[in-house]
C-alpha beads as a LAMMPS data file, in Angstrom:
LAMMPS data file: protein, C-alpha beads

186 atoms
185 bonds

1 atom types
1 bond types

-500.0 500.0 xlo xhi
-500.0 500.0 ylo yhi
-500.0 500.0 zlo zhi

Masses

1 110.0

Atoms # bond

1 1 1 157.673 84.893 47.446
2 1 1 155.771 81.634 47.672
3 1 1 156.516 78.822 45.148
4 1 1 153.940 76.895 43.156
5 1 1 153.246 74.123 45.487
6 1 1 152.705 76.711 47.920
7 1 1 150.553 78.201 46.118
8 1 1 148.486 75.454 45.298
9 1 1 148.227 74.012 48.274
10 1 1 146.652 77.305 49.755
11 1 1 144.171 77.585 47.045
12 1 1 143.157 73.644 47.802
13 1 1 143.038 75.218 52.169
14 1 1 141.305 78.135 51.507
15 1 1 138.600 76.061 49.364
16 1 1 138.285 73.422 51.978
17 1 1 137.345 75.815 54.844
18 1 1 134.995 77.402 52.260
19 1 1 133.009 74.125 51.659
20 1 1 133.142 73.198 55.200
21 1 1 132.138 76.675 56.001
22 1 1 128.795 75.617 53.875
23 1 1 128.290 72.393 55.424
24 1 1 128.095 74.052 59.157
25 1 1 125.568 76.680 57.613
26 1 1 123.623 74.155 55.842
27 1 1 123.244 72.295 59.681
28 1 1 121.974 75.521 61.125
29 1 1 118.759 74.908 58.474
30 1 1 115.758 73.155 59.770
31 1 1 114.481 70.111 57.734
32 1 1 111.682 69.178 59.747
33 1 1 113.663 66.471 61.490
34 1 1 115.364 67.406 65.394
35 1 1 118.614 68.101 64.453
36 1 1 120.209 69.996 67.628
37 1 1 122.600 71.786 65.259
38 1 1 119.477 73.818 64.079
39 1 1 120.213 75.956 67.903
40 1 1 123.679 76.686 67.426
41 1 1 123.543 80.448 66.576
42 1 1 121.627 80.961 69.098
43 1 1 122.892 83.214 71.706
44 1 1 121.312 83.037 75.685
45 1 1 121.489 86.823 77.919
46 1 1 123.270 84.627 80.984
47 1 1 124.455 87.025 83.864
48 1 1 124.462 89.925 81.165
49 1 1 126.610 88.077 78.591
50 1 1 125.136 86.885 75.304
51 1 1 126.121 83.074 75.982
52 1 1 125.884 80.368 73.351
53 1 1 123.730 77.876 74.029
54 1 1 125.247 75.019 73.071
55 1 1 127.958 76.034 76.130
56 1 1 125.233 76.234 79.001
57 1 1 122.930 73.435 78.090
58 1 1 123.558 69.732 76.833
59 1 1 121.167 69.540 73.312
60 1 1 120.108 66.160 72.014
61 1 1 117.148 64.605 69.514
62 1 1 115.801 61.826 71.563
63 1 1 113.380 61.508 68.346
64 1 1 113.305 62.781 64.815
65 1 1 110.119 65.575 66.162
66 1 1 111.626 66.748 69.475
67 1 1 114.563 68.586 71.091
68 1 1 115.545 68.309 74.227
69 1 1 117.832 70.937 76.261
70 1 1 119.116 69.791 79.787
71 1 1 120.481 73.147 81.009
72 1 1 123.845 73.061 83.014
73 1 1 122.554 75.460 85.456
74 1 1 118.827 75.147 86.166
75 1 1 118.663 79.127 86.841
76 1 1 119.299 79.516 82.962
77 1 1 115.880 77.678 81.868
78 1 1 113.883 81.046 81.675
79 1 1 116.812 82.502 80.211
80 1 1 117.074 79.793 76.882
81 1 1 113.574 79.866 76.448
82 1 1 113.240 83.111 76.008
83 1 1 116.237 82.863 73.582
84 1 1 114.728 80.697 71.651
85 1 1 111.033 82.295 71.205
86 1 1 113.391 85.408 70.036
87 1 1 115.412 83.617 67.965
88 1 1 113.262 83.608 65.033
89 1 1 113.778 79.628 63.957
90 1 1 109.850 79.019 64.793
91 1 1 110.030 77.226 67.115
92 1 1 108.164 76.857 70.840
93 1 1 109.832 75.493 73.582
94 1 1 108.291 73.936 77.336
95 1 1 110.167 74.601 79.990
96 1 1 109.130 71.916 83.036
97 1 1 111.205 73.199 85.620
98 1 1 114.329 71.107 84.863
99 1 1 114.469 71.162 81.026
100 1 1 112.824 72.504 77.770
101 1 1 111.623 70.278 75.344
102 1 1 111.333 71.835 71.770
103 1 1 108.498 69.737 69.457
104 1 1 109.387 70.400 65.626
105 1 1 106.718 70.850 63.528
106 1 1 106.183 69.323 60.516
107 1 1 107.389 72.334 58.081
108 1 1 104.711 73.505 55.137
109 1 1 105.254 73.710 51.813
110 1 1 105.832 77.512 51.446
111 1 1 108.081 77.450 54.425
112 1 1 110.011 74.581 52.370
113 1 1 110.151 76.771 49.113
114 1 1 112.075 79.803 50.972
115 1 1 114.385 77.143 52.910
116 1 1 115.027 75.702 49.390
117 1 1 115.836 79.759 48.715
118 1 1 117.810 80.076 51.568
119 1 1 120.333 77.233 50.402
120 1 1 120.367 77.937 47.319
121 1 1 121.961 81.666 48.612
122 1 1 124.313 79.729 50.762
123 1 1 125.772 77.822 47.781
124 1 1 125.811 80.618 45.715
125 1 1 128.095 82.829 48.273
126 1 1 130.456 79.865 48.814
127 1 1 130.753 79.179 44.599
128 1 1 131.464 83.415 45.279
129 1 1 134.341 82.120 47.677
130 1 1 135.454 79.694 45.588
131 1 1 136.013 81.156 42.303
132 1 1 137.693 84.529 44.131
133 1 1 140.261 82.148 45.772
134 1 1 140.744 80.498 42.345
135 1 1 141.353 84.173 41.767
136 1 1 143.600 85.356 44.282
137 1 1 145.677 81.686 43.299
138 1 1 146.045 82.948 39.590
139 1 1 147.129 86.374 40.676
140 1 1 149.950 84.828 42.514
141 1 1 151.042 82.583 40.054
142 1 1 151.338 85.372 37.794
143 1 1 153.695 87.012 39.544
144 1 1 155.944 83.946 39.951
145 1 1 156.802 84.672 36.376
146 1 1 159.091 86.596 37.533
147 1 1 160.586 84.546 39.396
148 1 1 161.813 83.136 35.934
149 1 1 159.110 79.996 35.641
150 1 1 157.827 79.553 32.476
151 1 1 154.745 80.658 31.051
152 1 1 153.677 77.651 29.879
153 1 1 154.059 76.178 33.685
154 1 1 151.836 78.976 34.947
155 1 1 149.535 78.100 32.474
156 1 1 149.474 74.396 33.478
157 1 1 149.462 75.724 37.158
158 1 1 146.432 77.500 36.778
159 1 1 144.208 75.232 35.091
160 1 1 144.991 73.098 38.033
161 1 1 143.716 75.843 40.499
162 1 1 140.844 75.716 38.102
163 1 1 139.674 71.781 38.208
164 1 1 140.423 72.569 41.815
165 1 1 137.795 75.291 41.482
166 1 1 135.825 72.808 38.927
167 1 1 136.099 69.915 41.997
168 1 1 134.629 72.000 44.839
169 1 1 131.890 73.876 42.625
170 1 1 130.762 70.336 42.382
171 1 1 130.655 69.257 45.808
172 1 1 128.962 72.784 46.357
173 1 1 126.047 71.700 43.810
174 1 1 126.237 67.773 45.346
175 1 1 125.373 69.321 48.911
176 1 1 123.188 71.804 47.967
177 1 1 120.626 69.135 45.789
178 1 1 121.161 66.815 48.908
179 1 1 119.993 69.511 51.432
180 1 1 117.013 70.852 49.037
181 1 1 115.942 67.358 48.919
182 1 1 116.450 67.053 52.620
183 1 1 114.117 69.672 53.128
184 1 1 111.577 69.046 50.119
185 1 1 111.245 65.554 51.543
186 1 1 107.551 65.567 53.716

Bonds

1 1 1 2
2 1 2 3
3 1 3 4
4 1 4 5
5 1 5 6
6 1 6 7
7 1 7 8
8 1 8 9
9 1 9 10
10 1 10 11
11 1 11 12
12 1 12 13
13 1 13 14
14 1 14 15
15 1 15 16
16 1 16 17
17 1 17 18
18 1 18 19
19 1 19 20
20 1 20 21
21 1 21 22
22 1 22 23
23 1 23 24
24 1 24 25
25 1 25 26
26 1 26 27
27 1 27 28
28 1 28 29
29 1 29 30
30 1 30 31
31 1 31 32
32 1 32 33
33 1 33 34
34 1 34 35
35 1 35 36
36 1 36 37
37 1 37 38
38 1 38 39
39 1 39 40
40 1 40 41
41 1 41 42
42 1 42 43
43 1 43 44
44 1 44 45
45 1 45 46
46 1 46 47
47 1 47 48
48 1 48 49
49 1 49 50
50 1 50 51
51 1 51 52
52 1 52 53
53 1 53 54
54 1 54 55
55 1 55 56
56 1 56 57
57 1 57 58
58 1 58 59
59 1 59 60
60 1 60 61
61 1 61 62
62 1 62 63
63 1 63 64
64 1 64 65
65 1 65 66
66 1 66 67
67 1 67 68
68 1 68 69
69 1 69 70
70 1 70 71
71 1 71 72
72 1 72 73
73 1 73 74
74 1 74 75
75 1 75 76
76 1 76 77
77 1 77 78
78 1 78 79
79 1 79 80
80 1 80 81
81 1 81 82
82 1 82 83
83 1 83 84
84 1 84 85
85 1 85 86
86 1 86 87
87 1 87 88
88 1 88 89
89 1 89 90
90 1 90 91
91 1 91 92
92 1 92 93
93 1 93 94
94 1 94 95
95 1 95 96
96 1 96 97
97 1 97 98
98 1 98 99
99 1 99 100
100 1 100 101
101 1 101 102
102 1 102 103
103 1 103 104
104 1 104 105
105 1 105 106
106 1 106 107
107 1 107 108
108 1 108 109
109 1 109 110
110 1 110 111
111 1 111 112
112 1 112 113
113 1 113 114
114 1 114 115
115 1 115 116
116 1 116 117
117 1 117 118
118 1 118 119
119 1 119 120
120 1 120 121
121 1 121 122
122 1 122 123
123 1 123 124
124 1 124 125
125 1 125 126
126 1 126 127
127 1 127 128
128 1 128 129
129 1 129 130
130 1 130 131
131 1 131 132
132 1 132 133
133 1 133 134
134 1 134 135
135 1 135 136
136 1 136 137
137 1 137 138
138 1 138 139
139 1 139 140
140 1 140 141
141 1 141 142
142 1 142 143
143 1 143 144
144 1 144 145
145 1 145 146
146 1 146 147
147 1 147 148
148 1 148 149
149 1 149 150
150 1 150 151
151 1 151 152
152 1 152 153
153 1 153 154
154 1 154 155
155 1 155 156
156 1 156 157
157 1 157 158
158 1 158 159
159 1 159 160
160 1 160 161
161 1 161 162
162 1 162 163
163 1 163 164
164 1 164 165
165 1 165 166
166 1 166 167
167 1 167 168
168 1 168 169
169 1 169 170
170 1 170 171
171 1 171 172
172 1 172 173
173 1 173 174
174 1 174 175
175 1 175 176
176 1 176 177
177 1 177 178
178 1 178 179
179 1 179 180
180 1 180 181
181 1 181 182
182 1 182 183
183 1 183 184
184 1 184 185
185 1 185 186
C-alpha cells in the first residue's frame, strides 16, 4: 500500500507528463512562423520502414518563412518530399537535388480559427487528464483509511491533490491563450 507522500507525489508526476505532453502537441501546430517541430509526426517510407523524419534528415528555420531539411542520405530526398505533400500540414516542399526547402505561408484567417479549435481540443483532453489523475489520487487516499489515517488527514490530503489539479488547470489555460495568440497573431 502506498503512503500519502507517495501518493502525492505521483499525482504531482502523472500531471507533469500530462502538461508536458500538451506542450510537445502544441509544437506540432503551425503558427505561421518555421518552427521545425511542426515535421515531427511525420513519418518517411525509407527502405520499406515508416522512418521519422527528424532521424534521417537534420531540420532547421534559417528564417521565420522557411524550412530547411538537409537529408542524411541524399537517396531519401524523393522519399521526405513525398512525405511531406502526404502529410496533410499544407505545406510544399523543393527538393534541389541535395535538400528541400519548405516556404511557410502566411496562414489565413479561417485556417487560424480551426487551429485556434484545434488547441483549444488539446487543452481540453489534457484538463480530461488532469482532473482523472486528481481522481485516481483521491481513490487511493481513500483507501489509506484503512490503513488507520484519519479522516480529517485524507481530507486535507485531497484538497492538496486538488490545488495540485487547480495549479496545472492553470498552466493548461496560460499555454493554451499563449498559443491561440501565437497563432491569431498576423
Amino acid at each position: 500500500m502506498k503512503t500519502i507522500p507517495e501518493v502525492l507525489a505521483e499525482s504531482e508526476e502523472r500531471m507533469k507528463k500530462a502538461y508536458a505532453n500538451l506542450i510537445k502537441e502544441y509544437q506540432t501546430i503551425r503558427t505561421g512562423r518555421a518552427n521545425p517541430a511542426i515535421l515531427d509526426h511525420v513519418d518517411v517510407e525509407y527502405y520499406g520502414t515508416p522512418t521519422p523524419l527528424k532521424s534521417l534528415a537534420n531540420i532547421s528555420a534559417p528564417d521565420g518563412r522557411s524550412l530547411v531539411i538537409q537529408p542524411y542520405d541524399k537517396g531519401a530526398l524523393k522519399e521526405i518530399e513525398t512525405a511531406i505533400h502526404k502529410s496533410g500540414l499544407g505545406l510544399t516542399p523543393n527538393n534541389d537535388g541535395s535538400l528541400v526547402r519548405i516556404n511557410i505561408p502566411q496562414l489565413t484567417e479561417e485556417r487560424r480559427k480551426e487551429l485556434a479549435k484545434v488547441v483549444r481540443k488539446f487543452a481540453e483532453d489534457s484538463k480530461v487528464a488532469i482532473r482523472n489523475i486528481r481522481r485516481d489520487g483521491a481513490e487511493e487516499l481513500k483507501k489509506l483509511k484503512s490503513a488507520h489515517i484519519s479522516e480529517d488527514e485524507i481530507k486535507r490530503q485531497e484538497e492538496a491533490v486538488q490545488k495540485l489539479t487547480d495549479k496545472y488547470t492553470k498552466e493548461v489555460d496560460r499555454l493554451t491563450q499563449e498559443k491561440e495568440q501565437e497563432i491569431m497573431e498576423v
